[in-house]
C-alpha positions as CSV (number, residue, x, y, z in Angstrom):
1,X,57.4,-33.2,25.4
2,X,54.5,-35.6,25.4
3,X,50.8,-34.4,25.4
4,X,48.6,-36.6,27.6
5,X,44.3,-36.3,27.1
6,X,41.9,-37.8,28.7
7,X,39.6,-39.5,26.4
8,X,37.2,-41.4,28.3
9,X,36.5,-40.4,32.2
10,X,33.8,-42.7,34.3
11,X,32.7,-42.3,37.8
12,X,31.4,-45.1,39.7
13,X,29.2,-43.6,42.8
14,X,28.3,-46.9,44.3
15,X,31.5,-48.9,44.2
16,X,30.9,-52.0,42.3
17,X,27.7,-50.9,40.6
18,X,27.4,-49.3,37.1
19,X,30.4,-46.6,35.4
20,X,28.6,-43.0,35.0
21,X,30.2,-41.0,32.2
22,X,31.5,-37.5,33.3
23,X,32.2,-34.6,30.4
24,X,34.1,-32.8,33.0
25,X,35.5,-32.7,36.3
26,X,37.1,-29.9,38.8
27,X,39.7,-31.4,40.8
28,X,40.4,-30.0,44.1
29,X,43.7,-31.0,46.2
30,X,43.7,-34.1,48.4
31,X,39.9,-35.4,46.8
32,X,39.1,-37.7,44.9
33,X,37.0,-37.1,42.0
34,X,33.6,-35.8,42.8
35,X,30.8,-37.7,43.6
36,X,33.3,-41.2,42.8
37,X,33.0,-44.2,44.8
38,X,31.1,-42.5,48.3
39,X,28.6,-45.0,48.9
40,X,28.7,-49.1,48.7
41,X,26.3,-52.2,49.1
42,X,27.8,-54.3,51.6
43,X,28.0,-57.2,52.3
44,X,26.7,-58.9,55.6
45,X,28.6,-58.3,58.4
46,X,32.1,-56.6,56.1
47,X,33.1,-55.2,59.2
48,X,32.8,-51.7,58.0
49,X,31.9,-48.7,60.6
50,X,30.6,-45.7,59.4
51,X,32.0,-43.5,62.3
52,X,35.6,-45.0,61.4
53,X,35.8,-45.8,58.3
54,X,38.6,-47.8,57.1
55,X,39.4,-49.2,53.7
56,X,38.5,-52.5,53.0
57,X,38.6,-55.3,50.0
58,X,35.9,-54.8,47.2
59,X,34.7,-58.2,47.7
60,X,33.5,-56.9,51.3
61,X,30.7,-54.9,48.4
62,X,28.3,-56.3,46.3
63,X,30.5,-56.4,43.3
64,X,31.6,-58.3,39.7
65,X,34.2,-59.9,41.2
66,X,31.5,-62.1,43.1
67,X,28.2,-61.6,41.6
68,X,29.1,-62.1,38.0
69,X,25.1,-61.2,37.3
70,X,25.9,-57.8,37.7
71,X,26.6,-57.5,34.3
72,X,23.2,-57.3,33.1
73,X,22.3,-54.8,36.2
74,X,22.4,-51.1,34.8
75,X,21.9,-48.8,37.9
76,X,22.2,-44.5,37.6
77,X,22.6,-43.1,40.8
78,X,22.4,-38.9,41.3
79,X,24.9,-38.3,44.1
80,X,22.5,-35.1,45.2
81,X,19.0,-36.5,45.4
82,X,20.6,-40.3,46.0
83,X,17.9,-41.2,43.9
84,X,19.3,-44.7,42.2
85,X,17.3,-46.3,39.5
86,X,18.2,-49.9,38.8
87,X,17.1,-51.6,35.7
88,X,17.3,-55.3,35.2
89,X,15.4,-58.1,32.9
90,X,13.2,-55.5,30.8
91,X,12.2,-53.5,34.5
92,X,13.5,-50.1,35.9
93,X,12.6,-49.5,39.8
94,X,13.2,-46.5,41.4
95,X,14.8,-45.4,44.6
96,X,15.2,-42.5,47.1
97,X,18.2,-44.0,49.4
98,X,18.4,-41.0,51.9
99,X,14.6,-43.4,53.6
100,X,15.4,-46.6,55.1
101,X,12.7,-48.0,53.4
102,X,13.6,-47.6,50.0
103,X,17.3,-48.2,51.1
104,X,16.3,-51.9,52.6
105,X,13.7,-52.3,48.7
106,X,16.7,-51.1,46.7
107,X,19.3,-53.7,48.4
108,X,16.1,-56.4,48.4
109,X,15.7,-55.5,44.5
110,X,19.5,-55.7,43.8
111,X,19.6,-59.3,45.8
112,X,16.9,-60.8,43.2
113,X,18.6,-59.7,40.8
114,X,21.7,-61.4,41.4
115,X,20.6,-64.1,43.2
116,X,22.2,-63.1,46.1
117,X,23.4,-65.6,48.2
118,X,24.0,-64.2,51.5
119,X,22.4,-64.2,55.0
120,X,21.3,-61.3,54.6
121,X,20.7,-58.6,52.0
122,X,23.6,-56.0,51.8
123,X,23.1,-52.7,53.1
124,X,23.8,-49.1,51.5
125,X,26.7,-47.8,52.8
126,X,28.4,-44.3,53.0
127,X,30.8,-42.3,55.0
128,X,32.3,-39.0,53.1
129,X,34.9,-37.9,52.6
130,X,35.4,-41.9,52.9
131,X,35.5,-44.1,49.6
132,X,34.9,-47.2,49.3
133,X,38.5,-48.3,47.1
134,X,40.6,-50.8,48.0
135,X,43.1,-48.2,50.0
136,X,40.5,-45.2,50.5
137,X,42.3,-42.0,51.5
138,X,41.6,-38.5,51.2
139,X,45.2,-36.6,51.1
140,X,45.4,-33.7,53.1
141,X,48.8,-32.9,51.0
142,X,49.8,-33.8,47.7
């Protein structure tokens, strides 16, 4: 019989953005893990509708795959207070994303720092139980 262990387990709140270690998780049927991929960046017009949610690409989110600047973007992100902090060239800023304000200056920061090269800058994005994967369903039965 083989003996399987997690060794490493990340969560990544804001799809795309920076890998938060967990020490533990508590599973429940049909979920996902808590807190992982609930909230996006996305990009202009991705087609997404927060009433009905469906899944789409990652590149329809501020990710690596096209901003390949990202890498030097560090960003923590408490899925309670959705207070994000996103650090970047020797700076930190802070952010409360449940104010539009602060939701329009955190997607404004992120844009400098990637050089962003949309029309617009991409908006903060969530839907739960929705998350923002390439095939996003929550199972009702496993």
């Amino acid at each position: 019989m083989n003996t399987l262990s997690i060794v490493t387990l990340n969560r990544y709140p804001i799809t795309g953005l920076s890998a938060e270690p967990t020490q533990t998780v508590k599973l429940r049927v049909g979920e996902g893990i808590p807190g992982d991929r609930l909230f996006g960046f996305a990009r202009y017009n991705p087609g997404f509708n927060a009433q009905n949610p469906q899944s789409l690409p990652k590149d329809c989110f501020v990710v690596l795959l096209n901003e390949a600047t990202l890498i030097g973007v560090k960003t923590s992100f408490d899925v309670d207070t959705q207070d994000i902090e996103i650090k970047a060239n020797g700076k930190a800023q802070s952010f409360n994303m449940r104010g539009s304000g602060d939701r329009m200056n955190a997607a404004s920061c992120l844009s400098s720092e990637i050089d962003f090269k949309n029309p617009k800058p991409p908006e903060f994005v969530s839907s739960a139980p929705h998350r923002f994967t390439d095939v996003s369903v929550v199972l009702s039965n496993l």
